[in-house]
N, C-alpha and C positions, 0 to 999 in steps of 0.2 A: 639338345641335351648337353647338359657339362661331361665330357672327357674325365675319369679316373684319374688323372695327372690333375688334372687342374683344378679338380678337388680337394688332391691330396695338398697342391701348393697354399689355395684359400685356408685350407686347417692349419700349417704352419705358420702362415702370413697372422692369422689370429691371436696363435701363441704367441710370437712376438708382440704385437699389440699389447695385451693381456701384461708380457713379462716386464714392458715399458710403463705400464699403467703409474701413476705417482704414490708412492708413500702415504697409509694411512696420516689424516693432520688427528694431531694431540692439545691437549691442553696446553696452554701459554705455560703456567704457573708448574705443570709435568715437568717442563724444560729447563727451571730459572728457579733462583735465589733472590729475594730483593734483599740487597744490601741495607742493614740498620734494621732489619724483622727479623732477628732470630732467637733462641733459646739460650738464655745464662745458665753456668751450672757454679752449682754452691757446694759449700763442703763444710763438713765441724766436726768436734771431739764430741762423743757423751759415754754415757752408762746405759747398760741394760742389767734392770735385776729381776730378781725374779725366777730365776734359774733354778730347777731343781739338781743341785749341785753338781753341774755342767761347766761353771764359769771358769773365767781364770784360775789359773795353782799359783799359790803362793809364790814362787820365783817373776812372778810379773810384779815390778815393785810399782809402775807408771798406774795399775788399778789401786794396790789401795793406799797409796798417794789423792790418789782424786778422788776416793771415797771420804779419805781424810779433811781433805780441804772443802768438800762439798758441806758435808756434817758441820763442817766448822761454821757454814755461813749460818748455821739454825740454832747457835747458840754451843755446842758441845763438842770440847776439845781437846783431842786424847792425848797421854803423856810422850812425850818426844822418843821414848823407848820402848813404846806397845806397836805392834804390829800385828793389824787386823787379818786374821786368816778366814778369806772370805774365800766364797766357793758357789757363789749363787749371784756374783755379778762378774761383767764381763764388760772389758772399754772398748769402745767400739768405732769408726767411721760412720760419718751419716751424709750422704750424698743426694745430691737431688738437681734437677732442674729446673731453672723458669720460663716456663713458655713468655713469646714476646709478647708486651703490652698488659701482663698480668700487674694488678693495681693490689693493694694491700686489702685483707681480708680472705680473699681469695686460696684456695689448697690447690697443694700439690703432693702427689706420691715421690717416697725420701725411701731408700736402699740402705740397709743395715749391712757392716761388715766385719767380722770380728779382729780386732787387732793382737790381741794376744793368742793364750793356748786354749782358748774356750772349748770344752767337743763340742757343745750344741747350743745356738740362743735359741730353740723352741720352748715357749711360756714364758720370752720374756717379756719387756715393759719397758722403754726407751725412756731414761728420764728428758725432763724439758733439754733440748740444745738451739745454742744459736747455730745458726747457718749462715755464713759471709762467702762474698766472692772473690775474685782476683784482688780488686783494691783492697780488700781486707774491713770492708762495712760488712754490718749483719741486714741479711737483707730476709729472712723467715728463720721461723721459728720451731725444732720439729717435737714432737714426743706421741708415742702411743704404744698400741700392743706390738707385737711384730706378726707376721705369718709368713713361718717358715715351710718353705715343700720340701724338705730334705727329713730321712730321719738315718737315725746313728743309734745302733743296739752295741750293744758290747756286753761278753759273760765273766763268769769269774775265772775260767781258764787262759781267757787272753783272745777267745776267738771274737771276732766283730763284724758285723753286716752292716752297709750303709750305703742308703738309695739319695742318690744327689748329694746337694751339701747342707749342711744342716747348720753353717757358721755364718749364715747371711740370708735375709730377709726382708720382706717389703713392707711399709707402711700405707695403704692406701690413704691418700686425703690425709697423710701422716704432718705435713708442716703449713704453716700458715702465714702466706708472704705478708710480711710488717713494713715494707715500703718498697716505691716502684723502683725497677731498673731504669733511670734513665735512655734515652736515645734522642738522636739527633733527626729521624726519620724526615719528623713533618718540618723540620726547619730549612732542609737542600731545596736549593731550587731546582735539583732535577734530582729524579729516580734512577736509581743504579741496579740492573740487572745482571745477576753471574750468573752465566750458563754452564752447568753441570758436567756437563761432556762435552770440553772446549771444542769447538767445531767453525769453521767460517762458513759451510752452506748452514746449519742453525742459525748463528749470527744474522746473515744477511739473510734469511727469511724471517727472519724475528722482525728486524729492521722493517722490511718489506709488508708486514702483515701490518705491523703499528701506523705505519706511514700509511698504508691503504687505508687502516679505519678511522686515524684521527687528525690525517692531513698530511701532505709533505714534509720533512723537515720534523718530526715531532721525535722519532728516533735517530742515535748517532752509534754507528758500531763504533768502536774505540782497540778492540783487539778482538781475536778470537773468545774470548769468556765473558770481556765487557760489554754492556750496551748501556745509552746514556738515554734516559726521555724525560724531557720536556714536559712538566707537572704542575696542577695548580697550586697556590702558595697556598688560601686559606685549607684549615682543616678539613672542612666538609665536603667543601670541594674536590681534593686530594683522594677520598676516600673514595667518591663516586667515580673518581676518574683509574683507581686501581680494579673498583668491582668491575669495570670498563675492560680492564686488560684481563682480569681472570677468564673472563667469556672468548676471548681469543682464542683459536685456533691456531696452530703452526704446524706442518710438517717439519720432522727432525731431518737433520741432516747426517749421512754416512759418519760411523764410528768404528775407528778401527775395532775389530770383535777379538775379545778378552777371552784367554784361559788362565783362571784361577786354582791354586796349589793351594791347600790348608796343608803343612806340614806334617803339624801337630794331631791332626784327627784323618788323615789319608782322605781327604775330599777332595774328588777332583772334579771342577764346573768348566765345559766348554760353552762357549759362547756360541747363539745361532750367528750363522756367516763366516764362520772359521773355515780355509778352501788349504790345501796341499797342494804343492807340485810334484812332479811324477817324483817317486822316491821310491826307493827299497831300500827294506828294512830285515832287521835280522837280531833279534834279541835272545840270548840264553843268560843262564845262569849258571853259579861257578858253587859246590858245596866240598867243602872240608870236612869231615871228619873223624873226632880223635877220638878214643877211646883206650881208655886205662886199663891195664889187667898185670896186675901187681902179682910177683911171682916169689915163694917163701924159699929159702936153699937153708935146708937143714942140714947140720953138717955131719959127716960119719963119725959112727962109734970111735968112744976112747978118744977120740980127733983132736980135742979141745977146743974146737972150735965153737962159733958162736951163730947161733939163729941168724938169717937177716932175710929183709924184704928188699927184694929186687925188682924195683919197675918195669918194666913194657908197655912200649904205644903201639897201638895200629892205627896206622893214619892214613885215609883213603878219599881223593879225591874224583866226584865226579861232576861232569859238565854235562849240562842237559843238551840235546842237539835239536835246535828247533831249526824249520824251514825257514829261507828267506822269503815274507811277502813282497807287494807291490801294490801302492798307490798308485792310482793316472793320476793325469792332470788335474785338478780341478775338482778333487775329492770331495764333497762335501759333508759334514757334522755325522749324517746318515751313516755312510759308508764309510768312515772313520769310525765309528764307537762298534760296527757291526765286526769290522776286521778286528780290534782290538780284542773285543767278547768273545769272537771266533776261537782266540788263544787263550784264553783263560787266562787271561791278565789280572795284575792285580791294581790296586790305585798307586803301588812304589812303581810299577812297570810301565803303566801308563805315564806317570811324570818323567821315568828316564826316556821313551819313546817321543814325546813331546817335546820336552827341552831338547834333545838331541836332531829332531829334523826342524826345531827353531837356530839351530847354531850350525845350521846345513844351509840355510835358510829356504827351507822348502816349505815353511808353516809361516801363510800371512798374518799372523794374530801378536797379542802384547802378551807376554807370560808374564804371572802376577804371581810372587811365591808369599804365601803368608805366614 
């Protein structure tokens, strides 16, 4: 019969095994970029009209300006001292991108964005715009209705309700790419791979999985982000040899783990694998205050004296007294966010906690403030 000791060591000896086991493998293409396959993004001026008199106020001179000069191309041309007071158009940005390899014909969804004082482009109607890139070619064409998810009430008293924004909107299938984005893809004699989360065990298991499937020598790391592979020249060929590598597998390699700050909206994202070392902590807060109580000194009969208001503050300062906790060693995400909760922390309290046993250096993570 197995001994209770020797049981209990087999169960341990397990866990270990178990805790060594390898890293689920991912997708090739989960991990990488191919250099020369990505998305262009375009930009241009147009009009939305259509507006039930939402649009720009007269003080925006740049709309009817270009109401002006648009009207002019259709024949009619207003006198150099009338100024149109228009209130149902609004000038607008029109953004969009191009997926890679997208050929003329082809749609793409374009982002309406209002540039003046518009309240609302809902019901409007994007006249025709070009869309150019960086080099400044037009490379699609956009116009349609818009769909807005925002609305904006407003009364005659001045009071106003308003759910999201309601000065920018989508065009689905809104523009229509009018020529291709050049690239240089299928002309390198080798494919260039960026790895997303620069890492050298990634790297050199990318290397390692490519070499396994398609010979020795066929990957070259180059840095921690780069990898270099060895590709067929013609086209056809090229394409069968990348549906080749999307099929790969790769275990990722260790990444330092991220704590992320949004500033602006109190969101705060820890990363799984964020570990502590043994630390205490002690966090309060400090409150001020003041309050006014204005005091009148009427002056006595016959006096001649004169009315006045005399100020008074009371100003009372108090500081919360909270306990100091304590982390062990080796805290993990779990018993981090459990001790935080425990105090009724807020997301300002968690980022001073945070950042302060990362400049202890008791937190092994990248603090990320956005």
């Amino acid at each position: 019969m197995t001994s209770p000791l020797r049981s209990v060591k087999l169960f341990f000896a397990s866990l270990v095994l178990c805790w060594q086991l390898p890293a689920q493998a991912v997708p090739l293409m989960d991990l990488v970029d191919i250099e020369g396959i990505r998305g262009n993004q375009l930009i241009g001026y147009g009009l939305v009209v259509g507006l039930d008199g939402t649009g720009d106020k007269n003080q925006v001179k740049f709309t009817s300006h270009s109401v002006a000069n648009m009207i002019k191309q259709f024949g009619i041309n207003l006198p150099a001292n009338v100024d149109p007071k228009l209130k149902n158009v609004a000038a607008v940005t029109v953004t969009a991108t191009v997926p890679p390899s997208y050929s003329p014909g082809q749609s793409i969804d374009v982002t309406v964005s209002s540039l003046g004082d518009a309240k609302s482009l809902r019901g409007g109607q994007l006249l025709m715009t070009p869309l150019q890139g960086v080099d400044g070619e037009i490379y699609a064409v956009a116009q349609g209705a818009l769909v807005v998810g925002g609305v904006n009430a407003e009364g005659a008293s001045g009071s106003k309700v308003a759910i999201n924004t309601s000065n920018s909107g989508l065009i689905p299938n809104g523009a229509t790419v009018e020529r291709m984005i050049p690239t240089d893809f299928t002309e390198r004699p080798d494919v260039m791979l960026n790895v997303r989360q620069p890492s050298f065990q990634t790297v050199t298991r990318v290397v390692d999985a490519v070499d396994g499937y398609f010979g020795k020598g066929t990957a070259t790391a180059l840095n921690a982000t780069k990898i270099s592979i060895r590709a067929p020249v013609t086209s056809t060929q090229r394409m069968s040899f990348m549906a080749m590598l999307e099929r790969l597998d790769v275990e990722e390699g260790r990444v330092r783990p991220k704590v992320v700050f949004n500033s602006r909206t109190g969101t705060v994202v820890v990363g799984e694998g964020v570990r502590v070392k043994a630390a205490a902590v002690a966090h309060g807060s400090l409150t001020v205050t003041i309050s006014e109580r204005p005091q009148v000194s009427q002056p006595g009969p016959f006096s001649q004296g004169q009315t006045a208001v005399v100020p008074q503050s009371d100003v009372a300062v108090e500081q919360d007294r909270n306990a100091m906790f304590k982390w062990p060693e080796g805290a993990s995400l779990e018993s981090i966010i459990n001790t935080i909760n425990s105090l009724g922390a807020t997301p300002d309290d968690v980022m001073s906690i945070l950042q302060s046993l990362e400049r202890a250096g008791a937190l092994n993570a990248e603090l990320i403030v956005m």
